[in-house]
C-alpha positions in Angstrom: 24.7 11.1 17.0 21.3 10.4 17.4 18.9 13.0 15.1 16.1 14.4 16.6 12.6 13.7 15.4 10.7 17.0 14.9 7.2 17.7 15.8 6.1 18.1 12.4 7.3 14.2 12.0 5.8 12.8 14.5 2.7 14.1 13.3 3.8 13.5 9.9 4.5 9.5 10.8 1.2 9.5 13.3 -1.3 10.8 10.5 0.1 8.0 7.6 -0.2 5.5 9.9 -3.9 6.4 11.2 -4.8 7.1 7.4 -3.3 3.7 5.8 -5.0 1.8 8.7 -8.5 3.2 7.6 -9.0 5.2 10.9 -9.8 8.1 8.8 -12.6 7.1 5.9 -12.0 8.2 2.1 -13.6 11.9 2.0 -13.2 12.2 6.1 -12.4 16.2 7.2 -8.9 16.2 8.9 -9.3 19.5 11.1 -6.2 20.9 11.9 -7.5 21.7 16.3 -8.9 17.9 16.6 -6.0 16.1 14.7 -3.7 18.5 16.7 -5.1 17.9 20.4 -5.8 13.7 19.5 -1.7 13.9 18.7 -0.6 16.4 21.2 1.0 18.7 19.1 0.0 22.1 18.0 -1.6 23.2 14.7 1.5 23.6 13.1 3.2 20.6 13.0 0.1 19.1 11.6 -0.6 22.1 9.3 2.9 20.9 8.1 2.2 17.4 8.1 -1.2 17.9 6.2 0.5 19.6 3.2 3.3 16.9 3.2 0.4 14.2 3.0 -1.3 15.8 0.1 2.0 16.0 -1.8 2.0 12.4 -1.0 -1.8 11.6 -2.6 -3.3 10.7 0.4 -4.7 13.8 1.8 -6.8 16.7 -0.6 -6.4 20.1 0.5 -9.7 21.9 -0.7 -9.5 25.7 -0.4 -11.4 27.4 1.9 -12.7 23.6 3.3 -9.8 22.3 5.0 -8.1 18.8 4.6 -9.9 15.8 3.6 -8.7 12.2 3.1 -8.5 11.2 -0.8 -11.0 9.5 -2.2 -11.3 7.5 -5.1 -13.3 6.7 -8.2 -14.3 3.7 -9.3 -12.8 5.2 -12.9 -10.0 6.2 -11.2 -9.4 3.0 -9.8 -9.6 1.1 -13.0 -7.0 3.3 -14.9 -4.2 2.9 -11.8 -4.9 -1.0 -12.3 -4.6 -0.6 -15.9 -1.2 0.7 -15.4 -0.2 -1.3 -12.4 -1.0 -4.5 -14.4 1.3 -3.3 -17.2 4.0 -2.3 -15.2 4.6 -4.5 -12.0 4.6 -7.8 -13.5 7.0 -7.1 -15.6 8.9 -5.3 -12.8 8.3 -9.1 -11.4 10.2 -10.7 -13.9 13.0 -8.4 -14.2 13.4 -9.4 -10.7 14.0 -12.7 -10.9 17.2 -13.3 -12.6 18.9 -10.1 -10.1 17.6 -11.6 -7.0 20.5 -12.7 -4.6 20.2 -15.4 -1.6 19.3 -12.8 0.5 16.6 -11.0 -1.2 14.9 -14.5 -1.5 15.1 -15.1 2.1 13.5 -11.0 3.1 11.1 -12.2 1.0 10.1 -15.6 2.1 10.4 -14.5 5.5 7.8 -11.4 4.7 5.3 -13.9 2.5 5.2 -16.1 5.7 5.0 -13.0 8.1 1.7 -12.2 6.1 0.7 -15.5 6.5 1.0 -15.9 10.2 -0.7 -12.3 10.6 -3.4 -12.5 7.6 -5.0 -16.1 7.7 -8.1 -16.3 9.8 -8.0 -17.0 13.7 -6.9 -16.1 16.8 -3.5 -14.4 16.3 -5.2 -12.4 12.7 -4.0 -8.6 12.3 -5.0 -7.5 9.2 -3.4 -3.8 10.0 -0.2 -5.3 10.7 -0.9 -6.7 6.5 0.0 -3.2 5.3 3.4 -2.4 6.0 4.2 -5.9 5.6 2.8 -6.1 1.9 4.3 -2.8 1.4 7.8 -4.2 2.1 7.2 -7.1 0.0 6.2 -5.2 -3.2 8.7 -2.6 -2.8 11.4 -5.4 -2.3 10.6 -6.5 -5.6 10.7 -3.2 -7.4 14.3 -2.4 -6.0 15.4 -6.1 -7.0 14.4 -5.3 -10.4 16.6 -2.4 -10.3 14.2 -0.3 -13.2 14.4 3.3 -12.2 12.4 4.4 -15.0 9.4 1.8 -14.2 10.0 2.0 -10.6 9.5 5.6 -10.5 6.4 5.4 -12.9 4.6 2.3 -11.1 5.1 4.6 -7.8 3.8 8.0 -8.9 0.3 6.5 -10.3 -0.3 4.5 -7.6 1.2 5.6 -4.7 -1.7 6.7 -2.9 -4.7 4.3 -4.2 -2.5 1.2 -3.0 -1.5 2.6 -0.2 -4.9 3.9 1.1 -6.6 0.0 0.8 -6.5 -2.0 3.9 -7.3 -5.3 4.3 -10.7 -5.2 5.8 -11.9 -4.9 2.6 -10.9 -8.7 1.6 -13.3 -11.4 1.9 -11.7 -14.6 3.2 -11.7 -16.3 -0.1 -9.7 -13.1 -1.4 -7.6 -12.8 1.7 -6.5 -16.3 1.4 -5.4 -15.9 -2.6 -3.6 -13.0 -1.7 -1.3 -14.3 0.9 -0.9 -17.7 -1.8 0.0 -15.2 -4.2 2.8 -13.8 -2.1 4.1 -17.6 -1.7 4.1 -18.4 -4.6 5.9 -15.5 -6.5 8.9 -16.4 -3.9 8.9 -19.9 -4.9 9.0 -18.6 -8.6 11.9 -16.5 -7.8 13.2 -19.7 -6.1 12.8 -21.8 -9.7 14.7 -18.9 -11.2 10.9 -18.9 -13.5 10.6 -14.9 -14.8 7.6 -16.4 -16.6 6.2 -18.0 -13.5 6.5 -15.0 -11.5 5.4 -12.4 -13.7 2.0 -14.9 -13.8 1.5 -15.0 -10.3 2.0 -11.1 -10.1 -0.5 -10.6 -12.9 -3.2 -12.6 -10.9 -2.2 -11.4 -7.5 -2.7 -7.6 -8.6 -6.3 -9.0 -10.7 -7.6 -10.1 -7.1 -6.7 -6.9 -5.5 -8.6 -5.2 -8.4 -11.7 -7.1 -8.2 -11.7 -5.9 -3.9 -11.0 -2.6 -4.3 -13.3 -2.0 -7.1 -15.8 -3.7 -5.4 -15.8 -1.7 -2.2 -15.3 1.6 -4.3 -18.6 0.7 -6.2 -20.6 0.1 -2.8 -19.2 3.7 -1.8 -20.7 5.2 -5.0 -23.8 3.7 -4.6 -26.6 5.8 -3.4 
């Protein structure tokens, strides 16, 4: 039997997706009548949707001023990649010696899907980046089979991750990145914790020095 999708999750699916693509700046107002008629639902699906995004982290509901999109501090930002550079390297490693055939070939195929969609030219889509990285990391983190770290890793950076896009990259960053992503699957391949937990500590270093750029141009007056 095939379950119905409610309203509520359309809108629910619609509004992630338009936030984690960046059609919605950090601090943008999500009014409930425009976000309803742009999705073709009524207010309450999205009133719904809305409260299920700010239990998520990537919506702020500010009383008596609506919904806004998260934003982040520069501070902010620096303490999630404090704890992200503690945590998902060594999530990394752990990884290694549990991965089977198959998890090696989901993630060689995803590392070269990112690099078909995310190196410069005609065929680039650097939207199509995010779900794609998502899947890649999260692959990882299940590999390692870590509840405990899994579920710590996730609640402190949930949002802030999930909320950067790739437009943000500068070619030279972009191009690391995707390397990055290579390279931890050939470490994987080695059967090299050591290597891979490396290339995972660098790979999340050049994904601080973006975001933290970008958030610092957004501070500035």
């Amino acid at each position: 039997m095939t379950r119905t999708v409610t309203s509520t999750e359309r809108a629910l699916a619609a509004l992630r997706e338009l936030i984690l693509h960046g059609q919605f700046a950090a601090g943008a107002r999500l009014g409930e009548v425009e976000l309803a008629e742009r999705l073709g639902v009524s207010r309450t699906p999205v009133r719904e949707a809305l409260t299920r995004l700010a239990a998520e982290g990537l919506v702020e509901l500010v009383p008596n001023r609506g919904a806004r999109v998260a934003s982040w501090s520069v501070a902010e930002l620096e303490g999630v990649f404090d704890l992200r550079s503690a945590l998902e390297p060594r999530l990394t490693g752990l990884a290694v010696p549990r991965a089977a055939p198959d998890d090696v070939a989901v993630l060689d195929e995803l590392a070269e899907r990112m690099l078909a969609v995310g190196l410069p030219g005609a065929h680039q889509d650097l939207d199509a980046l995010v779900p794609l990285n998502r899947q890649f990391h999260g692959r990882l983190v299940v590999i390692a089979d870590q509840p405990a770290l899994a579920t710590a890793l996730a609640g402190a950076i949930h949002a802030p991750i999930q909320l950067r896009n790739f437009h943000a990259y500068d070619e030279a960053s972009l191009r690391r990145s995707l390397a990055h992503h290579v390279e931890i699957v050939a470490a994987i391949r080695a059967g090299d914790p050591a290597w891979a937990q490396a290339v995972m500590t660098a790979h999340i270093h050049n994904a601080r020095a973006v975001m933290l750029r970008a958030a610092r141009e957004q501070e500035a007056p």
